[in-house]
C-alpha positions, -999 to 999 in steps of 0.1 A, spaced: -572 668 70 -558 644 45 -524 641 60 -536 629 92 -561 607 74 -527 592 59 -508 592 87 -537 579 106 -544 548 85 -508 542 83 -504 539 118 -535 516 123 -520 492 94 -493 493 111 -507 484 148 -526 454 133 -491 440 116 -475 439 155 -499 426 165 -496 396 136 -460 395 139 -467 392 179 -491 362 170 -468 342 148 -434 356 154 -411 320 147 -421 326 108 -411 362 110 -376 354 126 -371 323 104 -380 339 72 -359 365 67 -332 344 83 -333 321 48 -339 349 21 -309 364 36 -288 332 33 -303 327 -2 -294 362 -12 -262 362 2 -251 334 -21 -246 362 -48 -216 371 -28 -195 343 -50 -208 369 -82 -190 398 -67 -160 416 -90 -147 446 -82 -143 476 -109 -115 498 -101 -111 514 -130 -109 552 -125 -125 564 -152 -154 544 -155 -162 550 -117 -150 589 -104 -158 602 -145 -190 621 -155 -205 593 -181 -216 628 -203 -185 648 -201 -171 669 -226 -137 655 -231 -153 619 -237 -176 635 -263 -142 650 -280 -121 618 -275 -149 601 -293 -147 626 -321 -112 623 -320 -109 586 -322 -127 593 -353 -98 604 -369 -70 595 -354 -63 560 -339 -32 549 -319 -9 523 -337 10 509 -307 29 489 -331 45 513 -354 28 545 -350 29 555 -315 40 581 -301 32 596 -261 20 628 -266 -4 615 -294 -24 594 -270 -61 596 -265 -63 574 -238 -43 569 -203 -38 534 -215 -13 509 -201 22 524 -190 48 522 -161 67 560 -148 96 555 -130 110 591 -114 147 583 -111 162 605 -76 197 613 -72 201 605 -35 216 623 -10 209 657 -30 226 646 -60 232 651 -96 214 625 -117 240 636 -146 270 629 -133 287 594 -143 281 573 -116 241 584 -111 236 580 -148 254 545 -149 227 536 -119 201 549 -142 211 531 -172 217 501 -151 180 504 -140 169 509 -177 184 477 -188 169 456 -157 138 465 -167 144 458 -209 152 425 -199 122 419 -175 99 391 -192 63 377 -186 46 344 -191 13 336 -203 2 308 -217 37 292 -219 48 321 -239 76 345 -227 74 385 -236 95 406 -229 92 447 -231 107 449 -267 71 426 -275 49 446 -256 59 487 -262 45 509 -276 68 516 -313 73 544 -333 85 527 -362 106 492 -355 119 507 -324 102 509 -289 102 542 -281 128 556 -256 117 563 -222 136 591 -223 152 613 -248 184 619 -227 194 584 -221 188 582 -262 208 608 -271 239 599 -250 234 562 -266 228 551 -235 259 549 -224 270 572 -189 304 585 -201 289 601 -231 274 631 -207 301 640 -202 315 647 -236 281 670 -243 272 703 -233 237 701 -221 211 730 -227 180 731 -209 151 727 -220 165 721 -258 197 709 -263 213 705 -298 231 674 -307 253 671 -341 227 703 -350 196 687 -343 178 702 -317 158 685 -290 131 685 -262 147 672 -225 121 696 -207 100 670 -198 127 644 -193 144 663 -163 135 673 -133 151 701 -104 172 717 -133 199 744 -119 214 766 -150 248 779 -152 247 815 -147 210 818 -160 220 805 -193 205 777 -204 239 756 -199 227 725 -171 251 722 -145 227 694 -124 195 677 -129 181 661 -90 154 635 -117 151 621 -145 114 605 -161 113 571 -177 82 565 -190 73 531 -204 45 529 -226 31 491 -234 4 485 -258 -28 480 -240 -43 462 -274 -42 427 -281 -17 423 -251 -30 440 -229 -30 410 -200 3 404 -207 10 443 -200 -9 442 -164 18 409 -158 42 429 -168 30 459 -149 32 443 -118 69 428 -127 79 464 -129 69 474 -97 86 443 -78 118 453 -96 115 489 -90 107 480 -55 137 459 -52 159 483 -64 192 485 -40 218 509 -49 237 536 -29 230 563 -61 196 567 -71 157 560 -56 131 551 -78 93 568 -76 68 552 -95 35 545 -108 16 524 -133 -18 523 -148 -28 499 -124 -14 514 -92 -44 533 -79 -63 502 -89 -48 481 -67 -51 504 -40 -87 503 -39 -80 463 -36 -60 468 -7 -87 498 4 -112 469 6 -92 445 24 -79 472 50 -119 480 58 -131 447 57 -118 439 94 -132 473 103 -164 459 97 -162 431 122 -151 456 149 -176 479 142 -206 452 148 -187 445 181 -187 479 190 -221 491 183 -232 457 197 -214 462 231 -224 496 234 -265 489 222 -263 461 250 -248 484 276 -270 514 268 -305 489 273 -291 476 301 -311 493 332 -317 484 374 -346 463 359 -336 431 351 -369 421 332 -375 453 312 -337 453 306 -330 443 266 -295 432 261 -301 400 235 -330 421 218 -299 452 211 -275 421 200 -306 404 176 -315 444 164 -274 446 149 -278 415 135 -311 425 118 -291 453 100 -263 429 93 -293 404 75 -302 439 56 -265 441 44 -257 407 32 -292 410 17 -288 439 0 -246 428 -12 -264 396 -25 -295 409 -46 -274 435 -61 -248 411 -69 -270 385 -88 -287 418 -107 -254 425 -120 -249 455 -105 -206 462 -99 -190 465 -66 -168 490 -58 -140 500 -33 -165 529 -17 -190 503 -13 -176 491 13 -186 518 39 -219 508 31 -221 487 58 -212 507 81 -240 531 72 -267 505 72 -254 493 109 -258 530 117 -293 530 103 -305 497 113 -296 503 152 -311 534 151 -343 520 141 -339 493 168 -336 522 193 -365 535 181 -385 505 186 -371 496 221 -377 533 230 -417 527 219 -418 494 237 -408 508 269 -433 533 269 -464 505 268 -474 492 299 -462 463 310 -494 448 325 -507 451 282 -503 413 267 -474 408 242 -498 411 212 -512 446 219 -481 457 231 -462 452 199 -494 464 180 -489 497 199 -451 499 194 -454 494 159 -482 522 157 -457 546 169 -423 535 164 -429 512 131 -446 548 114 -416 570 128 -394 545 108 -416 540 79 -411 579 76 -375 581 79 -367 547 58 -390 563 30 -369 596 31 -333 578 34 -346 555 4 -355 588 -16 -322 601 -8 -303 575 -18 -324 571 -48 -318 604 -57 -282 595 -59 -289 570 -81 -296 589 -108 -259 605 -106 -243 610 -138 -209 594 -114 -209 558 -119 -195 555 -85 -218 575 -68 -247 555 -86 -233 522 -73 -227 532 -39 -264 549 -34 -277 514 -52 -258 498 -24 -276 518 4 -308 526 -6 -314 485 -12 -300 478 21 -322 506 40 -350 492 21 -342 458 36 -331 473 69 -369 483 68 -383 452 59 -364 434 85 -371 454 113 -410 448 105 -404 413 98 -374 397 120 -369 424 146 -406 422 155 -407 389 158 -377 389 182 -396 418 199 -424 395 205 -401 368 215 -380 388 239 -415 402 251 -426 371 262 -399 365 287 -406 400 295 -446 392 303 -437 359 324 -411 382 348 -381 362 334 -344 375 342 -324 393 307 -297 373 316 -306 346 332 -340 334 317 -354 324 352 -382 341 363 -377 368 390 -397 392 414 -398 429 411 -381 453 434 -411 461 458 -409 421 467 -372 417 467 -359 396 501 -326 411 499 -303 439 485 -282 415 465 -313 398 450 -327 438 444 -293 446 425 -289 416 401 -322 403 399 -349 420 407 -372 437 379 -407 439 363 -443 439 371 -454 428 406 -477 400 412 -495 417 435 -508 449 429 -500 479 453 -488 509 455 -456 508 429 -438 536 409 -447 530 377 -416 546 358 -390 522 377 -383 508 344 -380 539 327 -346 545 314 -328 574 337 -317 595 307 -359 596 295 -358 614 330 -334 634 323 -345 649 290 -383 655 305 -373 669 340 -342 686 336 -331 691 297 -363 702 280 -376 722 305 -344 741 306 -341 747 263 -377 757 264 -369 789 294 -375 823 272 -339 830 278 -326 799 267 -344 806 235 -330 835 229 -294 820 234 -301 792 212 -315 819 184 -279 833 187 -256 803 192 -276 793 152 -271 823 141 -237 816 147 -234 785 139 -251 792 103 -230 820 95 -198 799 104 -213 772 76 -219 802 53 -183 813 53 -171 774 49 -194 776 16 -180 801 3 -143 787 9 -154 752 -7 -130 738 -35 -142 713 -60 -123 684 -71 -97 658 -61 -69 648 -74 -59 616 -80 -31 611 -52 -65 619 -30 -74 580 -43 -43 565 -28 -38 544 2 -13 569 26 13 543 22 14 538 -16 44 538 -38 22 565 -61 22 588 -33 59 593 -33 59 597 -68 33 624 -67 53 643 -46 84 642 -62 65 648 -96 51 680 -81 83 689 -68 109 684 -97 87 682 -129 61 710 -125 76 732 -149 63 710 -188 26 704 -180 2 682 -201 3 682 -239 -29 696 -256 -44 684 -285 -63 711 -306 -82 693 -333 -98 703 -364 -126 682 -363 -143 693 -397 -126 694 -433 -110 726 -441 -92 741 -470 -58 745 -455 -41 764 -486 -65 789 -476 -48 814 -464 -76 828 -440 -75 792 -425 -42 794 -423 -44 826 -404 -71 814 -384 -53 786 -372 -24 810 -362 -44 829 -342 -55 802 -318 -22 790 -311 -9 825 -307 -39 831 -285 -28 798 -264 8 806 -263 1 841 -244 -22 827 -222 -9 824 -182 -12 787 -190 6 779 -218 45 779 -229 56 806 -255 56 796 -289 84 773 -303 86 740 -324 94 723 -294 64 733 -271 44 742 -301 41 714 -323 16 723 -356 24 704 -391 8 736 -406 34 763 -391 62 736 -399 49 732 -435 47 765 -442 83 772 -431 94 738 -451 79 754 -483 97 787 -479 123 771 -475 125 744 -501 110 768 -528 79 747 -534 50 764 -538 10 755 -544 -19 774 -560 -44 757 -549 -53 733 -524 -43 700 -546 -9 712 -550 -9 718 -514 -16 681 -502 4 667 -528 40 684 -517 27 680 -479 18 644 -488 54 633 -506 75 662 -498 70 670 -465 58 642 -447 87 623 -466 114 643 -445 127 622 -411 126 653 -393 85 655 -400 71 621 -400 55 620 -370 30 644 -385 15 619 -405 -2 613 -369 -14 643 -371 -33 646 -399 -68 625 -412 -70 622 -450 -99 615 -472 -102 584 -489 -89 591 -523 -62 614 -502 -73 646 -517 -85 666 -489 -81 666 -451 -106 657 -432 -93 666 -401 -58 681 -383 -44 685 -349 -18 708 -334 2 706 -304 6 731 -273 26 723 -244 13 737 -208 29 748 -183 29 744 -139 -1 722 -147 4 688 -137 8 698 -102 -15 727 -97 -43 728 -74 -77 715 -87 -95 750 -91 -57 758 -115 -63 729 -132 -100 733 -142 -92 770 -150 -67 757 -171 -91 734 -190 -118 759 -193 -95 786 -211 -82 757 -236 -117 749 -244 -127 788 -243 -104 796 -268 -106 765 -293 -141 774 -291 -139 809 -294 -127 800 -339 -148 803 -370 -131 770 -374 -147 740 -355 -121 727 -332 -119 716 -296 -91 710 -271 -83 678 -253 -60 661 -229 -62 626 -221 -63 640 -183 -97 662 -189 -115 630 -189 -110 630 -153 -110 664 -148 -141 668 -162 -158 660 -124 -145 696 -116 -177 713 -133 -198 682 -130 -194 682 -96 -209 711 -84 -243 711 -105 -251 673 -93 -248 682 -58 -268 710 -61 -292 691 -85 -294 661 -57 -302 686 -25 -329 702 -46 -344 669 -60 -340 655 -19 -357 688 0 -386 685 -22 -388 649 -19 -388 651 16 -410 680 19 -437 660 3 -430 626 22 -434 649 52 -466 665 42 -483 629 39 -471 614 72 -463 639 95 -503 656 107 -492 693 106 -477 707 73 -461 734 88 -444 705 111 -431 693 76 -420 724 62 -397 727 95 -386 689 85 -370 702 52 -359 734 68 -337 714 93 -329 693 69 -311 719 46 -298 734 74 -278 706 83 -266 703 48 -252 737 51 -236 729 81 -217 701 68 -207 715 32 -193 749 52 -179 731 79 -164 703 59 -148 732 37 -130 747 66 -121 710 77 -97 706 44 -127 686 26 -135 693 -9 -167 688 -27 -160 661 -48 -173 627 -57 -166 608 -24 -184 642 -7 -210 643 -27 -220 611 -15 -217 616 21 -238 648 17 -270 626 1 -262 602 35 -267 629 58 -297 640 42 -311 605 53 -294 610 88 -306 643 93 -340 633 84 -337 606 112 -336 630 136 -357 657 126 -388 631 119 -385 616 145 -386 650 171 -413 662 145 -438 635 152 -433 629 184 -440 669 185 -472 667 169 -491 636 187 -485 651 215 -515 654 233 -500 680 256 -521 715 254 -485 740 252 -459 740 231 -434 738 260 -451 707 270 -453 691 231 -414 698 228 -405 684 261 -428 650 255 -411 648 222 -374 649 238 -386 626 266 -401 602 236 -372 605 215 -340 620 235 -325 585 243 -329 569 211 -315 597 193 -285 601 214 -277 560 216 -281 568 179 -257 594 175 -232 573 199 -237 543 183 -230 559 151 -201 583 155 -186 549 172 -188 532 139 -175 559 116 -149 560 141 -131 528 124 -135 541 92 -110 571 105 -81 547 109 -85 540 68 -53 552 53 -66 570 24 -82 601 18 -114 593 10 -125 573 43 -111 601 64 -128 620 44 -162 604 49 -154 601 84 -151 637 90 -184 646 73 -205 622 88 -191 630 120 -204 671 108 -236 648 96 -245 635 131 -233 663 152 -252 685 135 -280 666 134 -278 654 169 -278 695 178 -306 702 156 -327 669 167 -319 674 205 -322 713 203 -324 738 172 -362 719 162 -373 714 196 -365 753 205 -378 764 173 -413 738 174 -417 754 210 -421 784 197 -433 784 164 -452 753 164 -485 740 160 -507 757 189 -531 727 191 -527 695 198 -540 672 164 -567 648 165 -544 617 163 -527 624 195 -556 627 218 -567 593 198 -533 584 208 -528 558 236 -505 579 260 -487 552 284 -488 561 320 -455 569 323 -462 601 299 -497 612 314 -504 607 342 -520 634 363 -525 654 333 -557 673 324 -565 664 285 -594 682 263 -622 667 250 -611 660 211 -632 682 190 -651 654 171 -665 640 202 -683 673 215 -716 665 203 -740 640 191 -745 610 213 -710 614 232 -716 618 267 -692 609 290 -664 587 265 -643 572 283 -605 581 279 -579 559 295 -542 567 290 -554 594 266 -573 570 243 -609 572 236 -621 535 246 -657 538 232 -675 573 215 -708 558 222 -706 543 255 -717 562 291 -696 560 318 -732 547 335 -730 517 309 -701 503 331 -701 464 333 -714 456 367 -690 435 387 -707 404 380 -701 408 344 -666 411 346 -644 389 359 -616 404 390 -590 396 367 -593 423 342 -589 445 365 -552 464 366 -532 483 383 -530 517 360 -520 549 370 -557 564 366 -591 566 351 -608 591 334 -644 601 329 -648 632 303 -678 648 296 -677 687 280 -716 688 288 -717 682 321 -720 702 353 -700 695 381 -730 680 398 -739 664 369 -703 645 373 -701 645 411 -732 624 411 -720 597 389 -707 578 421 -724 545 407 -689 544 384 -668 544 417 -696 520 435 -696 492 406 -661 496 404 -656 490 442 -676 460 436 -652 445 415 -623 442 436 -623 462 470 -582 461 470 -576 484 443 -604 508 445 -585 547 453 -590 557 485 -609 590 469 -616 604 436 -617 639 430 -631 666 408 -604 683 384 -618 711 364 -646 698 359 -639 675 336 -616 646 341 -625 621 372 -590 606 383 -581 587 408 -563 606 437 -536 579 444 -515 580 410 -499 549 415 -531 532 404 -555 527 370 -586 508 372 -586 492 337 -618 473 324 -625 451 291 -662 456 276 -685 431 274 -680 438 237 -683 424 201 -647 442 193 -633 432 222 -597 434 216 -601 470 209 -612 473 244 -593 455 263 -569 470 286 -561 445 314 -540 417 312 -544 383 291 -572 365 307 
């Protein structure tokens, strides 16, 4: 079929490439070595973005749309027409929560002296850049000549303490000399006298300092960070200060970076100790310690490779970034396993070149598959619509590209390297040649330095380098899993585990919030909790804007425009209507023309007393910010009103975005274009963007995988389980990760496109193995797969979950949180790999073994004494008697009676392999019985390692009695090298 044909051509491109790299391996170790230094130089480009809304954002969101729209209209004067709740952007500001210690009242004289004390500190804090001095009174935002107050309070009681106590205080209006204002939002922990609205305590009080984030905005980030030392360095026996700036979470992922950065040198450590001790075996040749330690550093060239190209393109760095490394180390050894794995299964007594041309058939195809799928992946994350998920999946899906091209390029060359003082019988430790075990003179010398082929050839187990967990998953494991009644448990113990993820979807929230972004040990996160304990009662202030021209002496507009903010006000999440938590210019108007006697008939009239009447008042000026006029001021192009929330700021994500969504809903819901808009539904704008690109990204990844599979795996249906398993494990981690307290959010979503590329790891890797087997049951086919792939697949997982460990010990939210799902990640993929697939390919997989893996060379360790069929195209035509050794077909034209006499072959390319095999479909018994002039010429060659008998087996396969050894024989042959099976002459 065409997929094998694929598959097939892949692998032999990929056999002929070992065997180069094995023929001129000091260029392929050198090479890379140099583009990586060269590419790392792009390191001294890197600058990190941390702004929030540029990275954790959906670039298409509504609420940039309607800022943009807004902006239209309605700029922000920071120096004379600012005001808070006008503000379309977060812009530059510092919130300082004031505390009463000790349970106290921030009201009473001494507190508030504290307070005011604090207040004035930070007036007089100044700034210097470029040998100027600015001080806050240059850099706030003003309404008027005046910054404006930080808190209404503090204004009304002139800023001095003893005032307060001259004043009865109301809550959440108070009147003063018969003007009444707004304190809701300036106090915090409020207790009422009697459930008046008398205040008898307040436990907080805001200050919020707003700083223009125009022309000075440099100067505001110097003075920023002078706020925080001072509020930091607050002493006093009264009051504790919670606080935050615009910059606060920025600097967190700084100090996110540098916290991880060490991580990363422990990790290599780790996975490096551990992929030295897991190669480490009784066999001190085949033993690979320096090859694990050069296979980590391959993935570390793939990093800074990656980190540097990126870099010099431009592309911006990121705090999440940095558990891209980590990844990529996860990746890169689990490819090296892979590799070592395929090694170890050639025979030793093959030469370096055709040895690495046979691991790279195998192993090299099993991680072209996987590195093509984790690539997709990542590339499918690419395309996110989240900056920082883009920039992250750029990060990986470079590095496992790179990763890829380095374990073809440098790894293979230190394969061949490290192969070489494998061939000559050299020590892993100690480079000095050694004899094997059989011809060790003591115990000692057996223990520490014994290992590899011996010189002579006798009668020698040939699996005594084979790795005792290999054992394990052929004798003991697989044999178990693939009992009937093992199957049936395993049906149920999915069934359960699947229903378990089902629930956990089905309790998954969406969305983060921002104290989620903080390091554990942040200022911030203090002042998020006090902010959701004292002030949760005043929620954001929304903007709903006119957006079009409208005749507003019209009195159905007018009605119109009524009915919205009615609508709003009786909603669960909004205040009741007043002119305090209501602000419209139009109610106000309205009332100041009934009450002044004015009075329009038509719409001229109507901007003209709004325009030098109204507007005129003190009381009403600051709704000239809230209106747009044309340009010969006859008409208004476009209006806003304002409607306080309520228990928002605090709420729970799923509160919040309900919140948004009925704002929208019912701005939208007029005959009058208009929208609503926070400065906060920028961000909260990933709540409904969230869920679609994950969803989008899965879809876009299974089909992508599905296809990749169909080319290079040889049995569709093989590939169709590939993407089953695949999705499966997704499920797993989204349910599990739900009951786990992990959201789906922008740091999940990214972990979720990883562990598509881990779980393909796995499943690919059991798949193929699966289908070239050339074993004739299913049993068989799953159990030569786990024996194939067990070991690397669980030094994978251990290797792995090791590395994520570190990232565990980050004190922040979103590295635990991206520990605990890749943890789910390689768990569950670890239990589907090692036992859902095999289970499920055992008894639902393909019932024939494929061409390719009787074409296969099987290694001794994995066939010997097995009976193999005749593959299909060799059962007619001129094919009588091919000869098959290890499984592979050696010539499809040759008779076993065209032997090479003794004569023509020299003794020394002869070896000591676990059988031969002469297969003939056609033949008789007799007919095969009486070909002893194979066994005769054979003998003549060298009498030593003739079997003492051969025998018939079913009539088909001639073998030699005494497994321990394999008559081998090079052909007197143009091709040669496609022949040869002894060692190097």
């Amino acid at each position: 079929m065409a997929f094998d044909c694929i598959e097939k051509r892949l692998s032999r491109l990929l056999a002929q490439h070992g065997q180069f790299v094995a023929s001129h391996f000091v260029w392929f170790i050198i090479l890379p070595i140099i583009v990586s230094v060269i590419l790392g130089l792009g390191a001294l480009r890197l600058h990190q973005r941390t702004d929030i809304e540029y990275l954790f954002t959906p670039e298409n969101g509504p609420a940039k749309k309607h800022r943009s729209e807004i902006e239209r209209h309605f700029t922000v004067d920071y120096n004379g027409g600012f005001l808070p709740d006008r503000k379309t952007g977060v812009g530059r500001y510092s919130h300082a929560l004031i505390v009463a210690k000790n349970d106290g009242n921030v009201l009473s004289g001494d507190t508030l002296e504290e307070v005011i004390k604090f207040h004035e500190s930070v007036k007089n804090l100044t700034v210097t850049m470029d040998d100027k001095d600015y001080s806050y009174d240059d850099l706030c935002g003003k309404w008027k000549t005046e910054c404006v107050d930080p808190n209404m309070l503090l204004r009304l009681v002139n800023y001095k303490s003893r005032n307060v106590d001259l004043m009865t205080l109301t809550y959440p209006v108070t009147v003063v000399q018969n003007t009444e204002y707004f304190i809701g939002s300036d106090l915090g922990g409020v207790e009422l006298q009697n459930n008046s609205e008398t205040m008898t305590t307040a436990k907080a009080m805001s200050l919020l300092y707003s700083l223009s984030s125009e022309e000075l905005d440099d100067v505001s980030v110097k003075w920023e960070d002078a706020f925080v030392s001072k509020a930091t360095e607050l002493n006093s026996s009264k009051i504790d200060v919670r606080l935050i700036t615009s910059r606060t979470l920025n600097q967190d992922f700084v100090d996110i970076v540098s916290f991880m950065l060490p991580l990363l040198v422990y990790a290599f450590f780790v996975l490096t100790s551990f992929a030295v001790i897991s190669c480490t075996m009784l066999d001190w040749v085949a033993s690979k310690p320096l090859l694990t330690v050069l296979g980590v550093i391959s993935a570390l060239l793939a990093v800074a490779s990656s980190f540097g190209l990126l870099l010099f393109c431009g592309v911006p760095f990121n705090h999440l970034v940095i558990g891209m490394p980590f990844l990529t180390l996860g990746v890169g050894v689990d490819d090296m396993f892979i590799m070592i794995a395929s090694w170890r299964s050639t025979s030793p007594h093959l030469s370096v070149r055709d040895r690495l041309g046979k691991t790279f058939s195998e192993a090299a195809l099993s991680i072209t598959i996987t590195s093509i799928t984790d690539a997709l992946a990542f590339g499918i994350g690419a395309i996110s619509n989240f900056p920082s998920v883009r920039i992250f999946c750029c990060y990986c899906g470079v590095a496992i590209v790179f990763d890829y091209i380095y374990q073809l390029t440098f790894f293979g060359g230190c394969m061949a390297l490290i192969g070489r003082r494998e061939k000559q019988n050299r020590h892993c430790v100690t480079f000095r040649k050694v004899v094997s075990k059989k011809e060790a003179p003591s115990t000692l010398y057996k223990l520490f330095c014994a290992g590899g082929v011996p010189k002579i050839p006798q009668n020698v187990d040939v699996n005594t380098s084979e790795h005792f967990v290999m054992r394990f998953f052929s004798e003991y494991y697989g044999p178990f899993i693939t009992k009937k009644w093992c199957k049936v448990f395993t049906l149920f113990l999915y069934l359960g585990y699947i229903s378990v993820a089902i629930f956990g979807c089905l309790q998954l929230s969406e969305g983060i919030n921002p104290k989620q972004l903080a390091l554990d040990d942040s200022y911030s996160v203090r002042y998020y909790d006090t902010q959701q304990k004292y002030f949760n009662e005043f929620g954001p202030i929304v903007q709903i804007v006119m957006t079009t021209p409208q005749n507003y002496s019209d009195v159905s507009v007018q009605t119109e425009i009524q009915r919205v903010l009615d609508e709003l006000q009786s909603s669960f999440y909004f205040h009741r209507g007043s002119s305090h938590t209501t602000q419209c210019w139009l109610l106000e108007y309205l009332n100041f023309l009934n009450h002044t006697g004015l009075s329009y008939t038509a719409e001229d009239y109507f901007i003209y007393h709004l325009r030098n009447s109204f507007l005129k008042f003190p009381l009403y000026e600051r709704y000239q910010l809230d209106l747009s006029f044309s340009l010969d001021n006859m008409a208004i192009e476009s209006s806003r009103c304002l409607v306080t929330s309520r228990d928002i700021a605090n709420a729970t994500v799923e509160r919040k975005r309900k919140f948004m969504h009925k704002a929208r809903e019912i701005a939208e819901s007029s005959w009058i274009p208009m929208l609503a808009y926070h400065p906060s539904f920028v961000f909260d704008d990933h709540f409904d963007a969230i869920l679609p690109s994950t969803i989008q990204n899965i879809l876009i990844a299974a089909v992508g995988m599905l296809l990749v599979s169909l080319l290079l795996i040889p049995q569709p249906i093989c590939a169709v389980y590939v993407t089953v398993s695949i999705a499966s494990i997704v499920i797993g981690v989204i349910g599990y990760m739900a009951l786990w307290d992990v959201g789906l959010d922008f740091i999940s979503m990214i972990i979720i496109v990883v562990c598509i590329g881990f779980s393909v790891d796995y499943s690919a890797h059991v798949t193929y193995a699966f289908v070239i087997s050339p074993r004739d049951s299913r049993n068989e086919r799953a159990i030569e797969g786990l024996h194939l792939l067990g070991l690397p697949i669980l030094q994978s997982f251990i290797s792995t979950v090791l590395a994520i460990c570190l990232i565990s010990t980050a004190e922040t939210y979103a590295f635990r949180a991206i520990f605990k799902e890749m943890l789910l990640g390689m768990i569950f993929g670890a239990l589907h790999g090692l036992l859902f697939l095999p289970v499920l390919l055992s008894t639902l997989g393909p019932l024939q073994p494929t061409r390719q893996s009787l074409d296969k060379i099987w290694r001794l360790n994995r066939t010997r004494g097995d009976v193999l069929p005749s593959p299909p195209h060799l059962t007619s035509g001129n094919t009588s008697n091919p000869l098959f050794i290890d499984g592979d077909v050696i010539d499809q034209t040759e008779t076993s009676s065209q032997l090479p006499h003794a004569e023509e072959t020299p003794s020394h390319v002869w070896s000591n392999y676990a059988d031969i095999r002469f297969i003939d479909d056609d033949s008789t018994d007799t007919e095969l019985a009486q070909s002893n002039h194979v066994q005769s010429r054979i003998s003549q060659a060298d009498p030593a390692q003739v079997p003492s008998s051969m025998q018939l087996d079913h009539g088909r396969i001639w073998r030699a009695a005494t497994t321990n050894q394999h008559i081998g024989c090079q052909w007197p042959h143009a091709n040669a090298t496609e022949m040869y099976l002894g060692p190097n002459s």
